[in-house]
GUTORMAR-445125 format. One record per atom (N, C-alpha, C): residue number from 1; residue in three letters; atom name; z, x, y. Coordinates in steps of 0.2 Angstrom, whole numbers, padded with zeros to 4 digits. Example, Ala and Ser with C-alpha at 12.3 -4.5 7.8 and 13.67 -1.06 7.14 Angstrom:
# residues 2
@i->1; aa->Ala; at->N; c3->0039; c1->0066; c2->-0028
@i->1; aa->Ala; at->CA; c3->0039; c1->0062; c2->-0022
@i->1; aa->Ala; at->C; c3->0039; c1->0066; c2->-0016
@i->2; aa->Ser; at->N; c3->0035; c1->0064; c2->-0011
@i->2; aa->Ser; at->CA; c3->0036; c1->0068; c2->-0005
@i->2; aa->Ser; at->C; c3->0039; c1->0064; c2->0000
This chain:
# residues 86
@i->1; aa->Unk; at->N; c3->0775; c1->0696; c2->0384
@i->1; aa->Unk; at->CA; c3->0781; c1->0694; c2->0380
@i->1; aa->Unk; at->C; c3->0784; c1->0689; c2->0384
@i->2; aa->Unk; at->N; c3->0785; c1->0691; c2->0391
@i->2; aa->Unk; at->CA; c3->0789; c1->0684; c2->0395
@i->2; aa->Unk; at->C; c3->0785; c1->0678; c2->0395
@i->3; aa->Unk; at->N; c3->0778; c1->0679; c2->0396
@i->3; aa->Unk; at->CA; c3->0773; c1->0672; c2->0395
@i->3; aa->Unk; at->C; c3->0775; c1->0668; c2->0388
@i->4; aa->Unk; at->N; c3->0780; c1->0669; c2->0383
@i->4; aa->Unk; at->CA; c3->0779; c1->0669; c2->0377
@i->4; aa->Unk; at->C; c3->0788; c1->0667; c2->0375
@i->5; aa->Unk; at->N; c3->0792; c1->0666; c2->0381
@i->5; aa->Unk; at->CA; c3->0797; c1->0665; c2->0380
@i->5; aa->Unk; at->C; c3->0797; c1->0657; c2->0381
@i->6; aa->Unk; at->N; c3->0799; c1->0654; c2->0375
@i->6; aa->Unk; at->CA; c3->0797; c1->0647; c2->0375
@i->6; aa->Unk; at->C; c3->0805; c1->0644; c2->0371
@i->7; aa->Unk; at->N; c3->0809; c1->0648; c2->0371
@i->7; aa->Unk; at->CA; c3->0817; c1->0647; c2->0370
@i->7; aa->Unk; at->C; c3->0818; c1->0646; c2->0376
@i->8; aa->Unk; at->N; c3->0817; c1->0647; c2->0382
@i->8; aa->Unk; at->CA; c3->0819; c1->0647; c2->0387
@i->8; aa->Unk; at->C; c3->0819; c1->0637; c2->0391
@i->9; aa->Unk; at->N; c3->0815; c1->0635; c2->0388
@i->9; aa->Unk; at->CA; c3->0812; c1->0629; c2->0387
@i->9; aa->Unk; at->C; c3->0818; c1->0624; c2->0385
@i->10; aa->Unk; at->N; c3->0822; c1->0626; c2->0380
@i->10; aa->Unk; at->CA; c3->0825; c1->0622; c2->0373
@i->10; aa->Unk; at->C; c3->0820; c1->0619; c2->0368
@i->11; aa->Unk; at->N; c3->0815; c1->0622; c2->0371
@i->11; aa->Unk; at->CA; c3->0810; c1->0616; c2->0364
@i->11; aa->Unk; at->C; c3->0812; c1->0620; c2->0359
@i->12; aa->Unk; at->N; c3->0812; c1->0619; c2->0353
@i->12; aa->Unk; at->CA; c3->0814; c1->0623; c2->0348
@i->12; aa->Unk; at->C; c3->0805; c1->0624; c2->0345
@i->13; aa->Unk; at->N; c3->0804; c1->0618; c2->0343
@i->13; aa->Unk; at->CA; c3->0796; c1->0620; c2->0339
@i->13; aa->Unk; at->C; c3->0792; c1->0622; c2->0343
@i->14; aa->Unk; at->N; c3->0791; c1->0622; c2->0349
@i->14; aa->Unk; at->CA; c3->0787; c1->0627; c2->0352
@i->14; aa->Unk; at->C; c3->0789; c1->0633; c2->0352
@i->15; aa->Unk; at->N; c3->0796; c1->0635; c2->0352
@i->15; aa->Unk; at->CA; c3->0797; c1->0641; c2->0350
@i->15; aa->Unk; at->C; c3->0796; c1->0645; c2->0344
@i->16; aa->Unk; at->N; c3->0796; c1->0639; c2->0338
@i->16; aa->Unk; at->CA; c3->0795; c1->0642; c2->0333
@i->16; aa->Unk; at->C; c3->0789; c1->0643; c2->0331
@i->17; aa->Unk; at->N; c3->0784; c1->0638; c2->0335
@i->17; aa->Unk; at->CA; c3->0778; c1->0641; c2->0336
@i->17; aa->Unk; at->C; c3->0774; c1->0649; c2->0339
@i->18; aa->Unk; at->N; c3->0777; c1->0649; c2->0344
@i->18; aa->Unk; at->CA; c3->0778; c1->0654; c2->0349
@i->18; aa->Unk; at->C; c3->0779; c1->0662; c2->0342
@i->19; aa->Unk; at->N; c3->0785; c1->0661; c2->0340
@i->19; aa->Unk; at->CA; c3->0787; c1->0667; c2->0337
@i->19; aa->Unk; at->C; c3->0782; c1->0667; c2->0331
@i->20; aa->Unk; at->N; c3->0778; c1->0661; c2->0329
@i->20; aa->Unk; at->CA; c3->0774; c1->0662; c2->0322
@i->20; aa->Unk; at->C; c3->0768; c1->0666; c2->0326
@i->21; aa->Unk; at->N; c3->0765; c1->0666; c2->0331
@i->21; aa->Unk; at->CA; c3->0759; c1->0666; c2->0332
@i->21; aa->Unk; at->C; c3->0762; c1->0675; c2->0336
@i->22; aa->Unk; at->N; c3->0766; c1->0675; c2->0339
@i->22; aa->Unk; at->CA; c3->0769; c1->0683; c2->0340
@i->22; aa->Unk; at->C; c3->0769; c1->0688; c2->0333
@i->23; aa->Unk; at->N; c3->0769; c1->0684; c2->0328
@i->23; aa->Unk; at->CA; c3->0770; c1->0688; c2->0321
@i->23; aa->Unk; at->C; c3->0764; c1->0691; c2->0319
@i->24; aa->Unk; at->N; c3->0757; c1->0684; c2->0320
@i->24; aa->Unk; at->CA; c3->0753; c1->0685; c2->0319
@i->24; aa->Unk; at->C; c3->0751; c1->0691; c2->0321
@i->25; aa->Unk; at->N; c3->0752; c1->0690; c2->0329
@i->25; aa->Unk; at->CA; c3->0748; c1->0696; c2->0335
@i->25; aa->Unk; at->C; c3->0751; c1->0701; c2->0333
@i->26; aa->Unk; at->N; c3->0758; c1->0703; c2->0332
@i->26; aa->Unk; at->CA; c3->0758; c1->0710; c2->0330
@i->26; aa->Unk; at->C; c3->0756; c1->0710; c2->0323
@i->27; aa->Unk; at->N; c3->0755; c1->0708; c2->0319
@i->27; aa->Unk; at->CA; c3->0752; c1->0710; c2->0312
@i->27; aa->Unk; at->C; c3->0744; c1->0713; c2->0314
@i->28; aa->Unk; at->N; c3->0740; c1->0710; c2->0318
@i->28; aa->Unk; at->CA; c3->0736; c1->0711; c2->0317
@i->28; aa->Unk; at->C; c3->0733; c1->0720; c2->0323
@i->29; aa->Unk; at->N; c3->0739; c1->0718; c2->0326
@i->29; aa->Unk; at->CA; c3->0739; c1->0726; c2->0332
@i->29; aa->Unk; at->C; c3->0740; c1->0732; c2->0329
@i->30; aa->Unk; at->N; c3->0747; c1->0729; c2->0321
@i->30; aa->Unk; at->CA; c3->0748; c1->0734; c2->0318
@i->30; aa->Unk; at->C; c3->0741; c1->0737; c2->0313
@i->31; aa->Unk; at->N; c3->0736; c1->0733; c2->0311
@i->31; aa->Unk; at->CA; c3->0731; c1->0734; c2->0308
@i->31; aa->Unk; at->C; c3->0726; c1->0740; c2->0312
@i->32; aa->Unk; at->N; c3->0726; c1->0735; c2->0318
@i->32; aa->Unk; at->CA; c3->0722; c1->0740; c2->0324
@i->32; aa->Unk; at->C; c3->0723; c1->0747; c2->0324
@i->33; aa->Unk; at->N; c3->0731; c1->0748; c2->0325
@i->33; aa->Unk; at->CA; c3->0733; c1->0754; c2->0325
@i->33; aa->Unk; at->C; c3->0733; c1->0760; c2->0321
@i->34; aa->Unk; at->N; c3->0733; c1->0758; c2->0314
@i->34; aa->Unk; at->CA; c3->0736; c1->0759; c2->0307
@i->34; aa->Unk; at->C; c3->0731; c1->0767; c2->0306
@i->35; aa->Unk; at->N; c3->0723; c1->0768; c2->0310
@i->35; aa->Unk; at->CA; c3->0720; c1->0773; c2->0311
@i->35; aa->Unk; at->C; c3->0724; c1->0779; c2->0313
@i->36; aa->Unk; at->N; c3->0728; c1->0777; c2->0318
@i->36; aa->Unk; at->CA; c3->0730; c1->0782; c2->0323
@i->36; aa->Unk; at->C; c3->0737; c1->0784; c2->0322
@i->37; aa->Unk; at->N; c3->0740; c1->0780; c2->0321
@i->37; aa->Unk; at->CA; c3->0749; c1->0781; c2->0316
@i->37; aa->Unk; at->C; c3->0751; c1->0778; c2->0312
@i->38; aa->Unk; at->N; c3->0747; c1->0780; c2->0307
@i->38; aa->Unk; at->CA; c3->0746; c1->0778; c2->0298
@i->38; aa->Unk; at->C; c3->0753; c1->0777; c2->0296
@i->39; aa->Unk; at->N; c3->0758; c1->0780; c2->0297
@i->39; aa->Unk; at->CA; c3->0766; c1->0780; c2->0293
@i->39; aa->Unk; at->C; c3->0771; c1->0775; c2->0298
@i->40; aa->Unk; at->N; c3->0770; c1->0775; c2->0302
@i->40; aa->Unk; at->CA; c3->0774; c1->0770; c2->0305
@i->40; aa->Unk; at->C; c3->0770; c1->0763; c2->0305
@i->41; aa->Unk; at->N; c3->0761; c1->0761; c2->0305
@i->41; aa->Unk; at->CA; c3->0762; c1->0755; c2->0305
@i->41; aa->Unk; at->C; c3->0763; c1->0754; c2->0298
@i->42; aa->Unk; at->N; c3->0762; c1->0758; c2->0293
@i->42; aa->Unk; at->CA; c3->0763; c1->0756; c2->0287
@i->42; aa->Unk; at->C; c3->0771; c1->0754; c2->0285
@i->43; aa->Unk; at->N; c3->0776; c1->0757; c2->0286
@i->43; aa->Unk; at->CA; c3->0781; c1->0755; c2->0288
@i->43; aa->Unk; at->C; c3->0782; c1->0750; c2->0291
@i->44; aa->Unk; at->N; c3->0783; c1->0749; c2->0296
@i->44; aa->Unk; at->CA; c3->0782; c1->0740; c2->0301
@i->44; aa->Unk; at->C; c3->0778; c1->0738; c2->0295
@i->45; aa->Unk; at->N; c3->0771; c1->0737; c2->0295
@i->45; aa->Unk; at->CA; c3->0769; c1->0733; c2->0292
@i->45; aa->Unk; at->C; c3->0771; c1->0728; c2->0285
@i->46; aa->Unk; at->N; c3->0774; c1->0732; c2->0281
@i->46; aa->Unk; at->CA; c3->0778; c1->0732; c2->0274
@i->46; aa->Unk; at->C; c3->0782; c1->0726; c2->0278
@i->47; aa->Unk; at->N; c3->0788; c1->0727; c2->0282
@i->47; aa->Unk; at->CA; c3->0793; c1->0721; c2->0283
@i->47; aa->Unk; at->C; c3->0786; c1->0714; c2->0288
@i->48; aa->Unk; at->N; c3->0784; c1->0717; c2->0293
@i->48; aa->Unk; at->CA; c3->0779; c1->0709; c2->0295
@i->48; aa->Unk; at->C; c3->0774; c1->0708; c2->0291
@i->49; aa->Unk; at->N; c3->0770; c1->0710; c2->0286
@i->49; aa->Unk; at->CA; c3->0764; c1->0705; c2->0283
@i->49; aa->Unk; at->C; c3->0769; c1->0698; c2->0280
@i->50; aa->Unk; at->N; c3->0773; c1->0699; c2->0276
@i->50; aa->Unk; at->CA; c3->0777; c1->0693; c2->0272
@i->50; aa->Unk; at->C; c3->0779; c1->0686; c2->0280
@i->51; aa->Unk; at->N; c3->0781; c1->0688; c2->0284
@i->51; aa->Unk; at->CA; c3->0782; c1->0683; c2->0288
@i->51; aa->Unk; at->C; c3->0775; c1->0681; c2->0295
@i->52; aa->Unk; at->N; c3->0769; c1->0686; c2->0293
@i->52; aa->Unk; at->CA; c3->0763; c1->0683; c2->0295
@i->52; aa->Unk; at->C; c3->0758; c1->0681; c2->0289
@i->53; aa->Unk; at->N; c3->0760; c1->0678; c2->0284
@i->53; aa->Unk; at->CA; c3->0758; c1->0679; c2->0278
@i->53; aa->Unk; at->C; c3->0752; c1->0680; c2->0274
@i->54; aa->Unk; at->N; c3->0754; c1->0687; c2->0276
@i->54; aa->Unk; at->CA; c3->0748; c1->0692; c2->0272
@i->54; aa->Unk; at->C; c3->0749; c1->0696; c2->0267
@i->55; aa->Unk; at->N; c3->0745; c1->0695; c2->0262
@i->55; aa->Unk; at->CA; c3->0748; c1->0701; c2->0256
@i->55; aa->Unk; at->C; c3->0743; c1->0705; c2->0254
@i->56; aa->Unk; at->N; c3->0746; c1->0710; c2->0252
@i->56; aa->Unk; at->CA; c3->0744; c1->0716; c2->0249
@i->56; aa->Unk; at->C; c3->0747; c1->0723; c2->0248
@i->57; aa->Unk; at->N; c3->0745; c1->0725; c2->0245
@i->57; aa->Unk; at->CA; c3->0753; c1->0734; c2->0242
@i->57; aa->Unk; at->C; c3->0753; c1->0737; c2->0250
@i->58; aa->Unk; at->N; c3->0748; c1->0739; c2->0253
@i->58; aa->Unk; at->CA; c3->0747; c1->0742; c2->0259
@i->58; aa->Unk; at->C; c3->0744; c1->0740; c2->0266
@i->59; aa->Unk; at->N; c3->0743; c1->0743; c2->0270
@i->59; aa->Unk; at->CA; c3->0740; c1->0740; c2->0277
@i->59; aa->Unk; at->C; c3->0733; c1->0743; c2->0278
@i->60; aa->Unk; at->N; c3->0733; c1->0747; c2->0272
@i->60; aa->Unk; at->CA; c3->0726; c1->0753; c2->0272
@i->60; aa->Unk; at->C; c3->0721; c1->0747; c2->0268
@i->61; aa->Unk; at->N; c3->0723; c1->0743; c2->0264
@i->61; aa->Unk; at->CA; c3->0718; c1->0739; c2->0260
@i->61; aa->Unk; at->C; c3->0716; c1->0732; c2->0264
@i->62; aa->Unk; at->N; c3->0720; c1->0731; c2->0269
@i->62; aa->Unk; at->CA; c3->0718; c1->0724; c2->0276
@i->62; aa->Unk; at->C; c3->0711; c1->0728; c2->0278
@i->63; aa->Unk; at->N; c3->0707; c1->0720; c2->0280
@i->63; aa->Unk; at->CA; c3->0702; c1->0720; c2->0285
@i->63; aa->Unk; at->C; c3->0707; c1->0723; c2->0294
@i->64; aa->Unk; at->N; c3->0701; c1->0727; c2->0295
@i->64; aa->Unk; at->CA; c3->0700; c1->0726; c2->0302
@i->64; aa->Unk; at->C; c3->0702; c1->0720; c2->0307
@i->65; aa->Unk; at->N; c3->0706; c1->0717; c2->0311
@i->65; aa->Unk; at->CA; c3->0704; c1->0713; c2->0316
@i->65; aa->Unk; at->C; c3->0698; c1->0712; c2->0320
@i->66; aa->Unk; at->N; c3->0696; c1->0705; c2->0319
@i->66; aa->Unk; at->CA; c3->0689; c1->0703; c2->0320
@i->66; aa->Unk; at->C; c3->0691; c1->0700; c2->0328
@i->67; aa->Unk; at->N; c3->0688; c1->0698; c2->0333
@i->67; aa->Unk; at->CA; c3->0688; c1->0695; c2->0338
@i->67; aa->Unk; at->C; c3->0684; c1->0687; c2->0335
@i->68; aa->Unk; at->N; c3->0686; c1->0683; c2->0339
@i->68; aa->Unk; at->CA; c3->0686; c1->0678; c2->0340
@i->68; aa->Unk; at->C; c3->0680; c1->0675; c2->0347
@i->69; aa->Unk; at->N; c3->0675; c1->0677; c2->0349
@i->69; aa->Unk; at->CA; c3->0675; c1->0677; c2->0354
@i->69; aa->Unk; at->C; c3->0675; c1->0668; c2->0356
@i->70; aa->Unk; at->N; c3->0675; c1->0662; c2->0352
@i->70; aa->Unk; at->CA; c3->0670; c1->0655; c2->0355
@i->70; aa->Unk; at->C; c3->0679; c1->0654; c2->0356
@i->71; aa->Unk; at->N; c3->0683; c1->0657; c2->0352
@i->71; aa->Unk; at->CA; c3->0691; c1->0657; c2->0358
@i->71; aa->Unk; at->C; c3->0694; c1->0657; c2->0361
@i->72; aa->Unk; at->N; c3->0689; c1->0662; c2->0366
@i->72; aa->Unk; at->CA; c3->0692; c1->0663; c2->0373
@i->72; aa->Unk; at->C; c3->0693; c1->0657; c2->0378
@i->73; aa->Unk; at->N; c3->0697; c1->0659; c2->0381
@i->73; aa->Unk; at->CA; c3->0699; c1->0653; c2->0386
@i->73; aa->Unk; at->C; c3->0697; c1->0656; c2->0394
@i->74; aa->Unk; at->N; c3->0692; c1->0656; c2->0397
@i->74; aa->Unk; at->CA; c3->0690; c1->0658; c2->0402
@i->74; aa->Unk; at->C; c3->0695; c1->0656; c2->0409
@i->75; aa->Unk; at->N; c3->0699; c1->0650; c2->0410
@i->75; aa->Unk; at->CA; c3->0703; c1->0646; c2->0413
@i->75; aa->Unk; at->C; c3->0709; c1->0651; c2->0413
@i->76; aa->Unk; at->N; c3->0711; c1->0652; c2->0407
@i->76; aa->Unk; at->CA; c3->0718; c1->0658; c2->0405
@i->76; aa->Unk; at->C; c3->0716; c1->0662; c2->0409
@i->77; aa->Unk; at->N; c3->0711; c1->0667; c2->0406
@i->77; aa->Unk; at->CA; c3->0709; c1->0672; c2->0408
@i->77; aa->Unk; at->C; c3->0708; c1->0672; c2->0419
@i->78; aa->Unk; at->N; c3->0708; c1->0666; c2->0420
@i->78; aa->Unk; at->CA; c3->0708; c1->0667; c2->0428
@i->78; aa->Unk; at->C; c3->0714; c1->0669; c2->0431
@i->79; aa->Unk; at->N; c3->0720; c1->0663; c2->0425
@i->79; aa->Unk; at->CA; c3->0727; c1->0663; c2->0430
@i->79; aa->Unk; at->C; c3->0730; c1->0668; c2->0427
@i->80; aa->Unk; at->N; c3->0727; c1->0672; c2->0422
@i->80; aa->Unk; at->CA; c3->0731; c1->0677; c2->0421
@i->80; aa->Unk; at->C; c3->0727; c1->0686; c2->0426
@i->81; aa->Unk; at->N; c3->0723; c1->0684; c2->0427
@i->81; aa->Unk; at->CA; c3->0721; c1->0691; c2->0434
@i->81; aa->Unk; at->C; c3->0722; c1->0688; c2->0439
@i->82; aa->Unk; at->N; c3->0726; c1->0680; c2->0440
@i->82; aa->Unk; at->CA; c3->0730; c1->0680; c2->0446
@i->82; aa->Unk; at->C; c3->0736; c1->0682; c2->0445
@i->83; aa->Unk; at->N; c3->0739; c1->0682; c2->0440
@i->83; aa->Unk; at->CA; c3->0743; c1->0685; c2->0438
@i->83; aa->Unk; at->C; c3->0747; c1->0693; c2->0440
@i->84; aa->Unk; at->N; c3->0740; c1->0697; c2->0436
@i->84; aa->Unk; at->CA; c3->0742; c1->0704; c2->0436
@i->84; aa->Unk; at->C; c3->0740; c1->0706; c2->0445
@i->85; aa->Unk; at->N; c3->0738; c1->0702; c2->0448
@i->85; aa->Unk; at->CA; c3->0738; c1->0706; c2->0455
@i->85; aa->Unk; at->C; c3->0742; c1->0706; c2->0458
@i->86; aa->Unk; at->N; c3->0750; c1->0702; c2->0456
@i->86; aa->Unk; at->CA; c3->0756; c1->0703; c2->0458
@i->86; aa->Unk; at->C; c3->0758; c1->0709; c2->0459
């Protein structure tokens, strides 16, 4: 989330960028999870799918999240496990 603080900048559209794609991410985490605490992402989910713009009555009738892999960023992925060895 601090990676992801783009208010901090004063750019406004990167920030509103930032937050759209934060929505997206938990939308789709809530999906992930939905197996294991069915009442609560269902819940969350109801208020996040309209602002990641996804519809449907429930979160029980969403697809699964797919990976992406030809999106990975192998570069990200470096400075970020130089990162976490702090």
């Amino acid at each position: 989330m601090q990676l992801a603080d783009a208010d901090a900048t004063g750019d406004h559209a990167a920030a509103r960028g930032t937050r759209s794609m934060l929505v997206r991410e938990l939308e789709a985490m809530l999906r992930l999870a939905h197996p294991f605490v069915p009442f609560i992402t269902e819940e969350l989910w109801q208020s996040v799918a309209p602002l990641a713009g996804k519809r449907g009555e429930s979160i029980s009738t969403q697809a699964v999240p797919q990976g992406e892999l030809d999106r990975v960023d192998a570069a990200a992925n470096a400075r970020m496990t130089t990162l976490k060895r702090w």
